[in-house]
HTML snippet that shows the backbone in 3Dmol.js (N, CA, C, O; Angstrom):
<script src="https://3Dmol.org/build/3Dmol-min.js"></script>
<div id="view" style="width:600px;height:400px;position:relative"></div>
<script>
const pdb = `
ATOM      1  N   UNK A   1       0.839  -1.180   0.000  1.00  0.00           N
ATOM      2  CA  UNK A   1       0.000   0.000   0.000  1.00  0.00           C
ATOM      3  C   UNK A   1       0.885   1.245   0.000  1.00  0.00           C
ATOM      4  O   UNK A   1       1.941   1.140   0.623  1.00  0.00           O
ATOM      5  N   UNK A   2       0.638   2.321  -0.556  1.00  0.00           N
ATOM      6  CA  UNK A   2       1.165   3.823  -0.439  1.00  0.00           C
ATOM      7  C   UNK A   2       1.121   4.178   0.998  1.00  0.00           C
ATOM      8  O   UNK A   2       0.537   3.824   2.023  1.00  0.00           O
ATOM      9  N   UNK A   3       2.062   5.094   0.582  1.00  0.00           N
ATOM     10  CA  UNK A   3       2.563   6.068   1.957  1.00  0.00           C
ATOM     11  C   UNK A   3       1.487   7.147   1.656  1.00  0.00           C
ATOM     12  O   UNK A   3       1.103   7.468   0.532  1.00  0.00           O
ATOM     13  N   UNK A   4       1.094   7.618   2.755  1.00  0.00           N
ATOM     14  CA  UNK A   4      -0.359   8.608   2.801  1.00  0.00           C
ATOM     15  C   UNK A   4      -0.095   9.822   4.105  1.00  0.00           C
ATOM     16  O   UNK A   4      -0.127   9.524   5.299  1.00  0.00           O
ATOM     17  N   UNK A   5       0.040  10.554   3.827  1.00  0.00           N
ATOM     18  CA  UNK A   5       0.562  11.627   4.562  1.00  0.00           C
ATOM     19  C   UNK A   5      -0.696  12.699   4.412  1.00  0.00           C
ATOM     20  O   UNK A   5      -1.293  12.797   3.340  1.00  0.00           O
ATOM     21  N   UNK A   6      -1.084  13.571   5.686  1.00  0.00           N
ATOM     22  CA  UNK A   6      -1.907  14.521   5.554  1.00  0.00           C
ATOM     23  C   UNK A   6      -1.985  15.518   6.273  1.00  0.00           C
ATOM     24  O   UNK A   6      -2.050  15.230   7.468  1.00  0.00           O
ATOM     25  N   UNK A   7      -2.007  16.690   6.019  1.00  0.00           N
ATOM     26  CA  UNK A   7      -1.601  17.897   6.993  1.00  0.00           C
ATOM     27  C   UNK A   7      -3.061  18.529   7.529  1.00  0.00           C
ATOM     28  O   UNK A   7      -4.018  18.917   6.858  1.00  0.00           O
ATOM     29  N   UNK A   8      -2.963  18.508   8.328  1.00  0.00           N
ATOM     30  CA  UNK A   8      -4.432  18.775   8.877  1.00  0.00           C
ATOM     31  C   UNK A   8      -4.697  20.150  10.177  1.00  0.00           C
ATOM     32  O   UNK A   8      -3.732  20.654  10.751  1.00  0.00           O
ATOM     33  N   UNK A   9      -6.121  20.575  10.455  1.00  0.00           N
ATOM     34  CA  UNK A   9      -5.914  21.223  11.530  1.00  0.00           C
ATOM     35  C   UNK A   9      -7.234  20.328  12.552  1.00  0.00           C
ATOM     36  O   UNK A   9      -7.812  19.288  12.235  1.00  0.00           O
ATOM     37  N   UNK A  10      -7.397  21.058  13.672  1.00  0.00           N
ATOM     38  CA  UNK A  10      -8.520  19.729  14.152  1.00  0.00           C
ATOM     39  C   UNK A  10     -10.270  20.935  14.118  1.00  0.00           C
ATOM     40  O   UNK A  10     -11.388  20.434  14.234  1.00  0.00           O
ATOM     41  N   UNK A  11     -10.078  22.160  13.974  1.00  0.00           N
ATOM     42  CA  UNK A  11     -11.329  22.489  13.204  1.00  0.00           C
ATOM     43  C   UNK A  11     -11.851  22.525  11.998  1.00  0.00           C
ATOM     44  O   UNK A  11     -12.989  22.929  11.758  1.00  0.00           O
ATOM     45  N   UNK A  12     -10.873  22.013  10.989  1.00  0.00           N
ATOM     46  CA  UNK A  12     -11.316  21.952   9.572  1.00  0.00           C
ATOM     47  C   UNK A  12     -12.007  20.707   8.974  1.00  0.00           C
ATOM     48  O   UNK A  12     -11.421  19.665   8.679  1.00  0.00           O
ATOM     49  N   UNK A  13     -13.518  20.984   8.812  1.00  0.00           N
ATOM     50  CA  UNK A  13     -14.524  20.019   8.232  1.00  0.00           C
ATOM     51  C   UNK A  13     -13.834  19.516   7.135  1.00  0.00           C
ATOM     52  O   UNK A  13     -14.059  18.325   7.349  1.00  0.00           O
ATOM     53  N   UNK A  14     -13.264  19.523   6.273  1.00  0.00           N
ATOM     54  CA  UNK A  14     -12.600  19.270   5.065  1.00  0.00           C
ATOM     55  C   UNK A  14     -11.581  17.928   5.485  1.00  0.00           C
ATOM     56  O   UNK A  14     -11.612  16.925   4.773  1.00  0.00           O
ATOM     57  N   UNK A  15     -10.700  17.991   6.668  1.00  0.00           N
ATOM     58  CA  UNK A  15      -9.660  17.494   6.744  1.00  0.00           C
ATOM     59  C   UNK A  15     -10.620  16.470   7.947  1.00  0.00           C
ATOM     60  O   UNK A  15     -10.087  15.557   8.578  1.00  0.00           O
ATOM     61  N   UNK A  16     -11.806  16.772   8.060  1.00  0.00           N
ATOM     62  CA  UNK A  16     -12.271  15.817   8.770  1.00  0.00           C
ATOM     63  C   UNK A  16     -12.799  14.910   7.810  1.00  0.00           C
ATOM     64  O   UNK A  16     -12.614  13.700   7.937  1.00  0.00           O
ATOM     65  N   UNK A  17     -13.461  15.406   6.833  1.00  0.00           N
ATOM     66  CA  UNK A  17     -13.632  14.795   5.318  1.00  0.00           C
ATOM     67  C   UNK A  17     -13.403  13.408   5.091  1.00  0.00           C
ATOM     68  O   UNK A  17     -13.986  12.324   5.071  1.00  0.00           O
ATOM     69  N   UNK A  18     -11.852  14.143   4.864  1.00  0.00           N
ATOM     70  CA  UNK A  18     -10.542  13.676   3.955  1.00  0.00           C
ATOM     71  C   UNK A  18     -10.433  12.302   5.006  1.00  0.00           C
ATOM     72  O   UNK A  18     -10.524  11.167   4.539  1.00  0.00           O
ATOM     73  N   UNK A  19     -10.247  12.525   6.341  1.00  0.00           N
ATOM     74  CA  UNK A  19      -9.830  11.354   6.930  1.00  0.00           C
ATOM     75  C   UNK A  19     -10.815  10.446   7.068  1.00  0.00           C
ATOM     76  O   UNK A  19     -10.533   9.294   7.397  1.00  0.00           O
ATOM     77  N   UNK A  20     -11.874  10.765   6.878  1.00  0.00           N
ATOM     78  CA  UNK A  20     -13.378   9.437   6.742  1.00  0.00           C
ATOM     79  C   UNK A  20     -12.984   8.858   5.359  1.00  0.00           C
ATOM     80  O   UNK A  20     -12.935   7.640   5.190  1.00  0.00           O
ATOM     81  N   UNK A  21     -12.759   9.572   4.564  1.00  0.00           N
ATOM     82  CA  UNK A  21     -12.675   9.176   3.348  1.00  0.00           C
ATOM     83  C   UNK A  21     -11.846   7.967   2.983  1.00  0.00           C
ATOM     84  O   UNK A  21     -12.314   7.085   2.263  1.00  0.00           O
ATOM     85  N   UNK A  22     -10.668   7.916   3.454  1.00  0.00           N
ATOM     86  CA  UNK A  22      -9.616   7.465   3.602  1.00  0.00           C
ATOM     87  C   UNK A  22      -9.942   6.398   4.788  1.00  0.00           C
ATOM     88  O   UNK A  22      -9.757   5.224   4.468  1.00  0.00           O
ATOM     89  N   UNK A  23     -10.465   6.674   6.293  1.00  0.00           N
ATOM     90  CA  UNK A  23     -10.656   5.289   6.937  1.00  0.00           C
ATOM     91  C   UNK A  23     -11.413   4.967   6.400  1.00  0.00           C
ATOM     92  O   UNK A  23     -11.256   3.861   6.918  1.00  0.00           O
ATOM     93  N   UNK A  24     -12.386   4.782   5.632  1.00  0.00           N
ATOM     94  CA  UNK A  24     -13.541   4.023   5.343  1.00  0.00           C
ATOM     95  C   UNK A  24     -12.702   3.220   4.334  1.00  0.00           C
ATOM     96  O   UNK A  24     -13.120   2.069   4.208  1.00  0.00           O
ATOM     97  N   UNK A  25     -11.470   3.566   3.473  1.00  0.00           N
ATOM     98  CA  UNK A  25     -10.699   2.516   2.605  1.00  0.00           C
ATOM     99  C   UNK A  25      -9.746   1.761   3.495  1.00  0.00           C
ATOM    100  O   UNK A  25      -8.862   0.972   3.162  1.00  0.00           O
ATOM    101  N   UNK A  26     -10.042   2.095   4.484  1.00  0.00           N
ATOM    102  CA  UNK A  26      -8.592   1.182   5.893  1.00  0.00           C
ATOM    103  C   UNK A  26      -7.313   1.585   5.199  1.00  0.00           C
ATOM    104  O   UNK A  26      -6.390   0.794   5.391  1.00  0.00           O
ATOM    105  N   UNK A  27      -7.080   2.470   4.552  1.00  0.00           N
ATOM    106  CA  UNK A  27      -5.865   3.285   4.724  1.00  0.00           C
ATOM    107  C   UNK A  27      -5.468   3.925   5.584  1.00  0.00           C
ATOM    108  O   UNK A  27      -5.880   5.038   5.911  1.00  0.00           O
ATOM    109  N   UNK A  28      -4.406   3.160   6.185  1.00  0.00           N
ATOM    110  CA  UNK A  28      -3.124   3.998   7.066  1.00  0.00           C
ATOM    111  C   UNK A  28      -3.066   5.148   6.205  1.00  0.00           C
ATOM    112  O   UNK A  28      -3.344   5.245   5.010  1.00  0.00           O
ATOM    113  N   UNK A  29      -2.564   6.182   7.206  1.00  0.00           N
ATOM    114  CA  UNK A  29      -1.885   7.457   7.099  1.00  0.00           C
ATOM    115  C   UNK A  29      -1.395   8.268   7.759  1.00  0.00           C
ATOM    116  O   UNK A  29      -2.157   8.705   8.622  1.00  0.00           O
ATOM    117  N   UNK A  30      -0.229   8.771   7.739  1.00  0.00           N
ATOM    118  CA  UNK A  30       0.201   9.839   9.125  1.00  0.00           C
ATOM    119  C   UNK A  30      -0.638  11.309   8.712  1.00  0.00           C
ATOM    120  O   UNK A  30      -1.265  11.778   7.763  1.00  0.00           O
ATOM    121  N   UNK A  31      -0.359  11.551   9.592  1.00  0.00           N
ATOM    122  CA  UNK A  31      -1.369  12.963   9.888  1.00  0.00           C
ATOM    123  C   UNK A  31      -0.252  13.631  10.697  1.00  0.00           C
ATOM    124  O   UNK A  31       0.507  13.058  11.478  1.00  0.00           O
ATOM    125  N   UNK A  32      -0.282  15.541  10.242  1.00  0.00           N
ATOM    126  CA  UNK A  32       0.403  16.317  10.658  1.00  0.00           C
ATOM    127  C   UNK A  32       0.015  17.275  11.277  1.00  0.00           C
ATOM    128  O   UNK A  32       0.194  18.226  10.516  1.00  0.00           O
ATOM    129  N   UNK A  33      -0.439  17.657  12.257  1.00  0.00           N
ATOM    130  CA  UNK A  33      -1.571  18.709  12.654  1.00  0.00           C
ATOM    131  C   UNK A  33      -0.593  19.971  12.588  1.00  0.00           C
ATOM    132  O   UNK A  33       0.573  20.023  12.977  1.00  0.00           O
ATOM    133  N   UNK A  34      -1.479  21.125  11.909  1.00  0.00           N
ATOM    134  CA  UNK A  34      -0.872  22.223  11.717  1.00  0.00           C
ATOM    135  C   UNK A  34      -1.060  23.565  12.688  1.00  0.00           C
ATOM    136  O   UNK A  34      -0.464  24.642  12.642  1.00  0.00           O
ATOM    137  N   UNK A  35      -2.443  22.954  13.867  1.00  0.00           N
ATOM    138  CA  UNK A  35      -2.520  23.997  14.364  1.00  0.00           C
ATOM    139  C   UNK A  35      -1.412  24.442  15.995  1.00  0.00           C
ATOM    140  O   UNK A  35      -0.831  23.751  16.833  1.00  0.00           O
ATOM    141  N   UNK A  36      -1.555  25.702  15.809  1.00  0.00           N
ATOM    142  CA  UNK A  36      -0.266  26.317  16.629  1.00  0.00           C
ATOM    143  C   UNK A  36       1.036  25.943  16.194  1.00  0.00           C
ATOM    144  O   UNK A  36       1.867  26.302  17.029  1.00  0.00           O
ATOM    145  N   UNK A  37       1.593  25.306  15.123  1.00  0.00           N
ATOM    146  CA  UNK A  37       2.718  24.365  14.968  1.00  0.00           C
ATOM    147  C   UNK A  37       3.424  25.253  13.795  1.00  0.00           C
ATOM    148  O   UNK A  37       3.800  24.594  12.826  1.00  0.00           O
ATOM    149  N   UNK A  38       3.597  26.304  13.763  1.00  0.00           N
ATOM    150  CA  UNK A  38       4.379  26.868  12.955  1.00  0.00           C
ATOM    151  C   UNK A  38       5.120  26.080  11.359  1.00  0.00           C
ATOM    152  O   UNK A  38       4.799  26.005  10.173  1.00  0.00           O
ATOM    153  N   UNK A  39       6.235  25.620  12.221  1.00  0.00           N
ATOM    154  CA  UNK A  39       7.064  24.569  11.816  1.00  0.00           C
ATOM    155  C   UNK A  39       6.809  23.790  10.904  1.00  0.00           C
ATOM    156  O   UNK A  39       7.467  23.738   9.865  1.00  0.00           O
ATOM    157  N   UNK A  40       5.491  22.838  11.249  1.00  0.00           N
ATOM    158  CA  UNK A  40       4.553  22.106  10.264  1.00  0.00           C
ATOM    159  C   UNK A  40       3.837  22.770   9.656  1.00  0.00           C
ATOM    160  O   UNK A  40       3.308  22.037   8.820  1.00  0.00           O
ATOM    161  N   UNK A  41       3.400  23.987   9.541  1.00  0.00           N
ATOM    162  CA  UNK A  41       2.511  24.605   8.691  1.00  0.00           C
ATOM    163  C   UNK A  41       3.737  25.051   7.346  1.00  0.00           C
ATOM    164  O   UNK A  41       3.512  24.694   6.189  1.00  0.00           O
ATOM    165  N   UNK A  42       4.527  25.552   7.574  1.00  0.00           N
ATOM    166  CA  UNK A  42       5.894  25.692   6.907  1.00  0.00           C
ATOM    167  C   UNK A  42       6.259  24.912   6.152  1.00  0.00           C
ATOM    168  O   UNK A  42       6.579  25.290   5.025  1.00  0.00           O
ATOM    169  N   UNK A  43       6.315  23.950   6.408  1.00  0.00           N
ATOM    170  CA  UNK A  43       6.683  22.250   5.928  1.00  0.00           C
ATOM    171  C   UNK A  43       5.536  21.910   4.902  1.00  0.00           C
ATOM    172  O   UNK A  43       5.724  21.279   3.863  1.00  0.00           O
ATOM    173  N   UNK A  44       4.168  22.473   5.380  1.00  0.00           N
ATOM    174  CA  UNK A  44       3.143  21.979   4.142  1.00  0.00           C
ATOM    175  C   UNK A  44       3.235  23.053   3.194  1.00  0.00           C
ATOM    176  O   UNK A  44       2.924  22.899   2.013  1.00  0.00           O
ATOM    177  N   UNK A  45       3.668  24.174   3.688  1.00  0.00           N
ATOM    178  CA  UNK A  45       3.249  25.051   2.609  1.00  0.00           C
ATOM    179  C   UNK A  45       4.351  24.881   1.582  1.00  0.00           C
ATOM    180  O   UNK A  45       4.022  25.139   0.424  1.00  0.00           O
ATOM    181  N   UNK A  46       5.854  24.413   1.840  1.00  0.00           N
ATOM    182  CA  UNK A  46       6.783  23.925   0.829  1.00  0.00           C
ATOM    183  C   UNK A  46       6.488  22.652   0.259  1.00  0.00           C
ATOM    184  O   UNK A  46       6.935  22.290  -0.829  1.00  0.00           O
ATOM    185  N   UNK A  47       5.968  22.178   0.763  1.00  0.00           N
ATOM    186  CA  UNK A  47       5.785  20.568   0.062  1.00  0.00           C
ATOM    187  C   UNK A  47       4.722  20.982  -0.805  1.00  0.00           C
ATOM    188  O   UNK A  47       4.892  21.021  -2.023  1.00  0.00           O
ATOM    189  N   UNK A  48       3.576  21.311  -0.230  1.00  0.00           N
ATOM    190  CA  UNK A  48       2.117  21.588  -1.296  1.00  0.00           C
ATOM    191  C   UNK A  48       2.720  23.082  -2.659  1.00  0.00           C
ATOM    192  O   UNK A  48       1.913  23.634  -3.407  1.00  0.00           O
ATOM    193  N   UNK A  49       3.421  23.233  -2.647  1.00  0.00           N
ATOM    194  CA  UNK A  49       4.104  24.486  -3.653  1.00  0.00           C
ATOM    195  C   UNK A  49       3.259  25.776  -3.232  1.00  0.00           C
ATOM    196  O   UNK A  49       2.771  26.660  -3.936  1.00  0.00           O
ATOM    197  N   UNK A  50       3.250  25.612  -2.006  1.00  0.00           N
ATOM    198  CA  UNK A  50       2.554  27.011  -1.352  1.00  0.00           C
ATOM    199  C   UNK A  50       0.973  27.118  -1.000  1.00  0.00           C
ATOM    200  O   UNK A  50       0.350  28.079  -0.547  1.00  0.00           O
ATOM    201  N   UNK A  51       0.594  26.021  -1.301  1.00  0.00           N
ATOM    202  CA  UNK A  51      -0.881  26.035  -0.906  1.00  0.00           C
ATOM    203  C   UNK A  51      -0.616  26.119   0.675  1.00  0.00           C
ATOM    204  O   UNK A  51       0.325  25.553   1.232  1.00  0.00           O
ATOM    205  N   UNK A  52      -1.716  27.016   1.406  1.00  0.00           N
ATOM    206  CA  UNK A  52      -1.782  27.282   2.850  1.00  0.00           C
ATOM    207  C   UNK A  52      -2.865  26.839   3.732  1.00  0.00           C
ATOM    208  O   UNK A  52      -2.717  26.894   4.953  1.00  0.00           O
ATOM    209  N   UNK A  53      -4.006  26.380   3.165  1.00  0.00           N
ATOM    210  CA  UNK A  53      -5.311  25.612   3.283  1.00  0.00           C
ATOM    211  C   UNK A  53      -4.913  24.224   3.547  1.00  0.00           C
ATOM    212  O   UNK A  53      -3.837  23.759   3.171  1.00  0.00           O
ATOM    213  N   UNK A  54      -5.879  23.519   4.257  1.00  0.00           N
ATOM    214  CA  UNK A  54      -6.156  22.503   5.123  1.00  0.00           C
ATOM    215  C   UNK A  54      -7.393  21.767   4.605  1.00  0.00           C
ATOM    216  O   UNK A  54      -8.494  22.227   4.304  1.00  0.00           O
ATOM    217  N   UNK A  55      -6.827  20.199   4.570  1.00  0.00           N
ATOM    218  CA  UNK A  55      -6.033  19.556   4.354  1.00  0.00           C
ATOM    219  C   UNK A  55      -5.075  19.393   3.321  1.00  0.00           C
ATOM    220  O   UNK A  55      -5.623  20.040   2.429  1.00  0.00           O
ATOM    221  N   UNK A  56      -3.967  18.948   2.810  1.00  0.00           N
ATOM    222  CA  UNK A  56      -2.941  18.819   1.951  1.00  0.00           C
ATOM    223  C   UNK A  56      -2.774  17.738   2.250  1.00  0.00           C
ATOM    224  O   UNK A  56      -2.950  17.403   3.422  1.00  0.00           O
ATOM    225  N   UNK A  57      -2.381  16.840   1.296  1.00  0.00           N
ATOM    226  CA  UNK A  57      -2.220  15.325   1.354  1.00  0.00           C
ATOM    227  C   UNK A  57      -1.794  14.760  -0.125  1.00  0.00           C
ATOM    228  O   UNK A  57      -2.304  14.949  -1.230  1.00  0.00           O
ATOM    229  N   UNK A  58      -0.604  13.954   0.308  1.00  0.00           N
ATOM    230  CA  UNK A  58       0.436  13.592  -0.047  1.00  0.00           C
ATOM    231  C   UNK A  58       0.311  11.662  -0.417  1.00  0.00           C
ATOM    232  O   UNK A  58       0.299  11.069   0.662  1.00  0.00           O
ATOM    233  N   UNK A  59       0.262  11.097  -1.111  1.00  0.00           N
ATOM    234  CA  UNK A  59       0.616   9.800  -1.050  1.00  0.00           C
ATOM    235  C   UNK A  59       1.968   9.513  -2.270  1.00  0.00           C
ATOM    236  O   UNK A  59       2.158  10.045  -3.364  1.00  0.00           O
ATOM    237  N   UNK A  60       2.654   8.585  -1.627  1.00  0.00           N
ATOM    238  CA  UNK A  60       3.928   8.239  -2.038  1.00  0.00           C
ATOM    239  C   UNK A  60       4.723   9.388  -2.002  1.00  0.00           C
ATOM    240  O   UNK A  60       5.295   9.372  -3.091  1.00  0.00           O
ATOM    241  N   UNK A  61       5.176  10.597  -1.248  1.00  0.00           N
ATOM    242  CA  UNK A  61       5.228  11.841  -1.632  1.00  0.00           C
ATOM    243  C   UNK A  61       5.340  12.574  -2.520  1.00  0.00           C
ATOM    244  O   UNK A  61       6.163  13.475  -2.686  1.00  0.00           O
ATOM    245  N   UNK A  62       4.313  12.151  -3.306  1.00  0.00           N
ATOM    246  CA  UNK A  62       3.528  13.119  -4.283  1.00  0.00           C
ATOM    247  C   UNK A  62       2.292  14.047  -3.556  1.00  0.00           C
ATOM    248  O   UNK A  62       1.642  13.644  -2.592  1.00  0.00           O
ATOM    249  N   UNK A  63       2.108  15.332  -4.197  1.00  0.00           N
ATOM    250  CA  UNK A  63       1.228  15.814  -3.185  1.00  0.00           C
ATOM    251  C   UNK A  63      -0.064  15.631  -4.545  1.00  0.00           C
ATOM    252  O   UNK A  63       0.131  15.879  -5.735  1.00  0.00           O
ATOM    253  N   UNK A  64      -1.336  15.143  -3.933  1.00  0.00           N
ATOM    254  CA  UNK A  64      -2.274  15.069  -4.282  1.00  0.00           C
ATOM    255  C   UNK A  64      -3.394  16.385  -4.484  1.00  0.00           C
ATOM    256  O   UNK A  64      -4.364  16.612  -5.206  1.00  0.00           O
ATOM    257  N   UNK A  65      -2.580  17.156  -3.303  1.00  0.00           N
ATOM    258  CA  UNK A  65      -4.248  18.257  -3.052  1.00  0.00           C
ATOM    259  C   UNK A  65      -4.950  18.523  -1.857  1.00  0.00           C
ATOM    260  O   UNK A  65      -4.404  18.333  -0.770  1.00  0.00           O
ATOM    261  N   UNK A  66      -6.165  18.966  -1.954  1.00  0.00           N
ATOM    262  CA  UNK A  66      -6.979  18.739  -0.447  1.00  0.00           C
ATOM    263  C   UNK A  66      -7.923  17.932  -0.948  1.00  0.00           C
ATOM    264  O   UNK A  66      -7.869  17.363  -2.039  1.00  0.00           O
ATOM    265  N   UNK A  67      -9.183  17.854   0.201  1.00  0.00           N
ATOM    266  CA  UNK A  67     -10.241  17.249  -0.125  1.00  0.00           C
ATOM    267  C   UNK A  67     -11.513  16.892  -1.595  1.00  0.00           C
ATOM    268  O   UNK A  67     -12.133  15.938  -2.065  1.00  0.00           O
ATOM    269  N   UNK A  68     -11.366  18.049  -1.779  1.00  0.00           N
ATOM    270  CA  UNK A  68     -12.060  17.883  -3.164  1.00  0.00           C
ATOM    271  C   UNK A  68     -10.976  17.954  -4.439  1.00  0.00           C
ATOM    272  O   UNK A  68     -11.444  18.368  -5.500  1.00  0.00           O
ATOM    273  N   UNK A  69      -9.874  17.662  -4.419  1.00  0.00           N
ATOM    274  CA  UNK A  69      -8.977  16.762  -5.375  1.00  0.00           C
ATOM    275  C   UNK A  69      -9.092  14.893  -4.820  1.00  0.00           C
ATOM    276  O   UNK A  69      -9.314  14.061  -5.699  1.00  0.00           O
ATOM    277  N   UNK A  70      -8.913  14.422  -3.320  1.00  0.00           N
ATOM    278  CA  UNK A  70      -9.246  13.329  -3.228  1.00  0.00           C
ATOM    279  C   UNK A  70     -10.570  12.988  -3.546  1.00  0.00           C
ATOM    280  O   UNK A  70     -10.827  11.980  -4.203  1.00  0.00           O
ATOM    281  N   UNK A  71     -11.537  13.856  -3.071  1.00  0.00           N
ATOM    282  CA  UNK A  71     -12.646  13.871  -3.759  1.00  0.00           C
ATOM    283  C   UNK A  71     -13.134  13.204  -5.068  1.00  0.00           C
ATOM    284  O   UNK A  71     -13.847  12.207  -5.185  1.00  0.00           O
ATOM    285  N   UNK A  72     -12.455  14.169  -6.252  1.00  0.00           N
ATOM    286  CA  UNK A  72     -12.685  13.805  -7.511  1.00  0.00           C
ATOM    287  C   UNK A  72     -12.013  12.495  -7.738  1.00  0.00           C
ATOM    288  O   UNK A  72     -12.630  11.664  -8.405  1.00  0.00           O
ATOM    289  N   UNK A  73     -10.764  12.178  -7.248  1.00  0.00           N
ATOM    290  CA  UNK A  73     -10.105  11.218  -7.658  1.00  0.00           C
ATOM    291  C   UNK A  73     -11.058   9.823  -7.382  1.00  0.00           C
ATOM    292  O   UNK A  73     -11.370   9.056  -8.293  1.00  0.00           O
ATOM    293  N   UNK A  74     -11.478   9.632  -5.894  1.00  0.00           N
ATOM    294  CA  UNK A  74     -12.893   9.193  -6.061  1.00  0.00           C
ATOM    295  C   UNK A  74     -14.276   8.952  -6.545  1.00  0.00           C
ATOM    296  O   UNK A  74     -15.238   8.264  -6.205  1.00  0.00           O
ATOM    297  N   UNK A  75     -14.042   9.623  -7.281  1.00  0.00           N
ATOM    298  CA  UNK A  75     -15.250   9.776  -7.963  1.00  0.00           C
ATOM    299  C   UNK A  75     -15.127   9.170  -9.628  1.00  0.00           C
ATOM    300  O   UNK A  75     -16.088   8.739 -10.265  1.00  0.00           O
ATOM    301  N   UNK A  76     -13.671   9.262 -10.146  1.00  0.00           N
ATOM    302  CA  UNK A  76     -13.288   9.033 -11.085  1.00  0.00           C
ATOM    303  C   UNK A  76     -12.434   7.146 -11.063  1.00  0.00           C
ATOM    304  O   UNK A  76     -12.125   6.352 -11.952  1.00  0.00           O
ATOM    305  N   UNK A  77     -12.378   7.140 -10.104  1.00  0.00           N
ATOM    306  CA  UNK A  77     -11.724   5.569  -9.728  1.00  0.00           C
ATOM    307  C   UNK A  77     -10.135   5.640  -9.743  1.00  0.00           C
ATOM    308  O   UNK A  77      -9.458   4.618  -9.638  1.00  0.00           O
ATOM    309  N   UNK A  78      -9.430   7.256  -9.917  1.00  0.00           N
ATOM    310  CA  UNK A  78      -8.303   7.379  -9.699  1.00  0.00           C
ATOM    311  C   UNK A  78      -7.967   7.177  -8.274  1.00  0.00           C
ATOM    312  O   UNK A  78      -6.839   6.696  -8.380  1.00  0.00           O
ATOM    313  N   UNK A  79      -8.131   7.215  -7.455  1.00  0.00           N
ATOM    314  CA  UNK A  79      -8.034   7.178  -6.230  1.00  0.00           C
ATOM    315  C   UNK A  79      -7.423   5.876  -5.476  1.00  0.00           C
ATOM    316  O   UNK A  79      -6.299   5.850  -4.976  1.00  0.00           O
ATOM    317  N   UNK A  80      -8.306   4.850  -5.479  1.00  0.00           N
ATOM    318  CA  UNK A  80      -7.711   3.427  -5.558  1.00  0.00           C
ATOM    319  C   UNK A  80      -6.551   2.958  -6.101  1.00  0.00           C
ATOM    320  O   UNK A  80      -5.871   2.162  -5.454  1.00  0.00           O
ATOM    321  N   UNK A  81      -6.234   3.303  -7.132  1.00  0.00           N
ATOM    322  CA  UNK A  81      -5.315   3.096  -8.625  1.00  0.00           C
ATOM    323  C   UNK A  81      -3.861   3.838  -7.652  1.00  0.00           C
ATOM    324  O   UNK A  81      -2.824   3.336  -7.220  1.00  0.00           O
ATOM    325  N   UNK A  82      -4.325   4.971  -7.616  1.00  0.00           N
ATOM    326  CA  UNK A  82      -2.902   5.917  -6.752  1.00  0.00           C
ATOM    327  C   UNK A  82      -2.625   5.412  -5.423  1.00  0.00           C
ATOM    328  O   UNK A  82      -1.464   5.688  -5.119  1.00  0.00           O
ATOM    329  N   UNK A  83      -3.287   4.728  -4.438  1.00  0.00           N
ATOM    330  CA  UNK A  83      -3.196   4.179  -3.169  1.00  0.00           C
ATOM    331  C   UNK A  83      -3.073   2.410  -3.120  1.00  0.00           C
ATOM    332  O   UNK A  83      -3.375   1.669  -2.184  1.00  0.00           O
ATOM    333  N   UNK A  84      -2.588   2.093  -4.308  1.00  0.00           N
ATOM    334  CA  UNK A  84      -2.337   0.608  -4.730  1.00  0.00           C
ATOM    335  C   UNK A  84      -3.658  -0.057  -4.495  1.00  0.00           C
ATOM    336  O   UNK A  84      -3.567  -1.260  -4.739  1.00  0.00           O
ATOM    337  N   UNK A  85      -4.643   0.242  -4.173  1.00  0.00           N
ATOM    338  CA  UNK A  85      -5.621  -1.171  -3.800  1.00  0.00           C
ATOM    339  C   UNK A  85      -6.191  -1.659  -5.169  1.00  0.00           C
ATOM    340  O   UNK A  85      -7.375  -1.997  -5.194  1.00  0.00           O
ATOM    341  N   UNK A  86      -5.569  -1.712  -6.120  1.00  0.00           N
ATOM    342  CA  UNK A  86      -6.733  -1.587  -7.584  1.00  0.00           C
ATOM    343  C   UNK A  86      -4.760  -2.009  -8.193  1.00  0.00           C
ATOM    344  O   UNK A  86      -3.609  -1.689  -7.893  1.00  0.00           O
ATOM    345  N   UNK A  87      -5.520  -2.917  -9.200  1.00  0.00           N
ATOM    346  CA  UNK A  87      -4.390  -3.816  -9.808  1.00  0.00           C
ATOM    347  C   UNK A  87      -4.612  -2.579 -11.279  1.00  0.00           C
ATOM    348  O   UNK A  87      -3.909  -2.655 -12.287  1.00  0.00           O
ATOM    349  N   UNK A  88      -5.166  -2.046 -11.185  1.00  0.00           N
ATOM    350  CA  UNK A  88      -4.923  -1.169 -12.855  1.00  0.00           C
ATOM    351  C   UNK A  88      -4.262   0.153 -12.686  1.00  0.00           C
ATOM    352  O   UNK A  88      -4.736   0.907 -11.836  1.00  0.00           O
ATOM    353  N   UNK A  89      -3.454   0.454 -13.230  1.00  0.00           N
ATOM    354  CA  UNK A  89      -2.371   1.904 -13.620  1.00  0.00           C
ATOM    355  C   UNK A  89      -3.015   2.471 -13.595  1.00  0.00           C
ATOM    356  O   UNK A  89      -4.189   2.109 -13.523  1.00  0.00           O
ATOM    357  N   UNK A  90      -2.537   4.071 -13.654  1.00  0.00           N
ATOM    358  CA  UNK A  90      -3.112   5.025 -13.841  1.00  0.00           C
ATOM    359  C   UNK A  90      -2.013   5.687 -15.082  1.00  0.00           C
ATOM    360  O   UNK A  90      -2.254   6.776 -15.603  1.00  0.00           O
TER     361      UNK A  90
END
`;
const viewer = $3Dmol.createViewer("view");
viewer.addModel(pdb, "pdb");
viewer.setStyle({}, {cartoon: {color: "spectrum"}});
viewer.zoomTo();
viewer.render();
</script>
């Protein structure tokens, strides 16, 4: 399975979303909480190419997006395909 990384804060509906989304596939993932944390907010905003919004999420460290990029990818059957559970490429 992919490495699944997600930067989160703990009032953002979105990143509460994102992580139903994701347990409901029993994907592991680390989670980075950004609030008060300077440091880590810093860290997402270089990794995401400056996006500053919550959630940002990363698998294989590739950055994917926030919620409504996992979103669509769901919706399209990319999603599976990028998180290995699905034997077909993308």
């Amino acid at each position: 399975m992919s490495k699944v990384e997600i930067y989160s804060s703990e009032l953002c509906g979105f990143c509460w979303a994102a992580k139903r989304l994701l347990d409901n596939k029993k994907v592991v993932y680390e989670e980075y909480s950004v609030d008060m944390q300077r440091d880590v907010k810093h860290e997402m905003i270089e990794r995401s190419g400056g996006r500053t919004s919550v959630p940002q999420i990363f698998i294989d460290n590739h950055h994917v997006g926030g919620f409504d990029d996992i979103s669509e990818m769901e919706r399209t059957g990319k999603l599976d395909i990028k998180l290995g559970l699905s034997d077909l490429k993308l």
